[in-house]
PALO-390325 format. One line per 8 residues: for each residue x negated, y negated, z of N, C-alpha, C. Coordinates in steps of 0.05 Angstrom, whole numbers. Layout:
N
X/Y/Z/X/Y/Z/X/Y/Z  ...
***
This chain:
67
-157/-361/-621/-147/-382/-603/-121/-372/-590  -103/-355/-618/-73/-346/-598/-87/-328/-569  -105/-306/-577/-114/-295/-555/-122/-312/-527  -127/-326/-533/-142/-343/-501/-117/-356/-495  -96/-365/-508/-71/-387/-498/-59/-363/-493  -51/-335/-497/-33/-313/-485/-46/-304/-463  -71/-301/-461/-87/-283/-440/-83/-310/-414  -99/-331/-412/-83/-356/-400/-60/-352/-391
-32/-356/-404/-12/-357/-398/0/-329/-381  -12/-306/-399/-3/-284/-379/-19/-279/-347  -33/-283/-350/-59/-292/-318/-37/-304/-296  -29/-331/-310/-16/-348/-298/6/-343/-285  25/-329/-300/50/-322/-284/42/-293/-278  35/-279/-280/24/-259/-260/16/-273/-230  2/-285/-226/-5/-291/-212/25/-311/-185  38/-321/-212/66/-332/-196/79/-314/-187
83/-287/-203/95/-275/-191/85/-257/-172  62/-252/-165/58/-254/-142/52/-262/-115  53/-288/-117/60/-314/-93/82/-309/-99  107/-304/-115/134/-315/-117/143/-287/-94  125/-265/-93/136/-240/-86/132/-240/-47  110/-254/-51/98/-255/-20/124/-276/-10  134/-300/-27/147/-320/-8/184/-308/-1  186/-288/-22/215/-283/-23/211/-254/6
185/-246/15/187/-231/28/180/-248/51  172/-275/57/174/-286/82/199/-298/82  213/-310/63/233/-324/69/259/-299/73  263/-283/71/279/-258/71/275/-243/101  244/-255/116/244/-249/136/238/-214/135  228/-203/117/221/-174/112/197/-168/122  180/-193/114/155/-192/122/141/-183/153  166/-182/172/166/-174/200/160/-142/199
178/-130/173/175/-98/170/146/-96/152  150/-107/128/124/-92/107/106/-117/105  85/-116/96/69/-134/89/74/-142/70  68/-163/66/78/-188/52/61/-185/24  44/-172/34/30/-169/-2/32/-144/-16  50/-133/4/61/-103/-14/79/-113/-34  96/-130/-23/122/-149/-45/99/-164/-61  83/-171/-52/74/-192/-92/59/-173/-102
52/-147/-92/44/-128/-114/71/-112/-129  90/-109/-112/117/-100/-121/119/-119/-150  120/-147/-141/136/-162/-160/117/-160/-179  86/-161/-173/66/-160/-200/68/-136/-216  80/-112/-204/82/-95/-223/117/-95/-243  138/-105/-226/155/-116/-232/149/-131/-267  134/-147/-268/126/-173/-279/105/-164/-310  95/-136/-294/75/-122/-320/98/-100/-328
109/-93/-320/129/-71/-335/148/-87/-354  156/-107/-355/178/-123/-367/158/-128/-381  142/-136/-380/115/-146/-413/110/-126/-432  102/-103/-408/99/-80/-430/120/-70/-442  143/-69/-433/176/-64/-450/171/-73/-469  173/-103/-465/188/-129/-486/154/-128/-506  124/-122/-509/116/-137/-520/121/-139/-544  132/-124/-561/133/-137/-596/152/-163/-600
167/-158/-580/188/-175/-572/179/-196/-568  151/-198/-551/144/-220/-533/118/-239/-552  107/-212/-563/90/-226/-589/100/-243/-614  122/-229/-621/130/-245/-647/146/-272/-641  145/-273/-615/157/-307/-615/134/-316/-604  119/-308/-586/95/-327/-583/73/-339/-610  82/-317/-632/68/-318/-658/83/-339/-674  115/-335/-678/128/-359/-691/118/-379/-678
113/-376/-653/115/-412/-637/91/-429/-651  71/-413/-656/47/-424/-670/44/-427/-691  58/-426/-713/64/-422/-735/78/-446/-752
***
């Protein structure tokens, strides 16, 4: 069950952070130079490198939380 509520949750903000990447590159007005979905793939890889750093980090409190 922890598997499907992490896999879920990580889906999820992946996904924010890449709408979050596309809007900070229209509202920044960049989006005139690069495409706008080069920044929410920027930020989605942004967003998987910090997971993969932190995960023991990121597992053992998602594990206490359930606990």
């Amino acid at each position: 069950m922890a598997i499907i509520i992490g896999t879920a949750f990580f889906l999820s903000v992946a996904y924010f952070s890449y709408t979050f990447g596309q809007c900070v590159a229209t509202f920044s007005r960049l989006d005139k130079l690069i495409n706008k979905k080069i920044f929410g793939v920027a930020f989605l890889a942004f967003y998987i490198n910090y997971v993969y750093t932190n995960q023991a980090m990121i597992v053992d409190v998602f594990m206490t939380a359930l606990t």
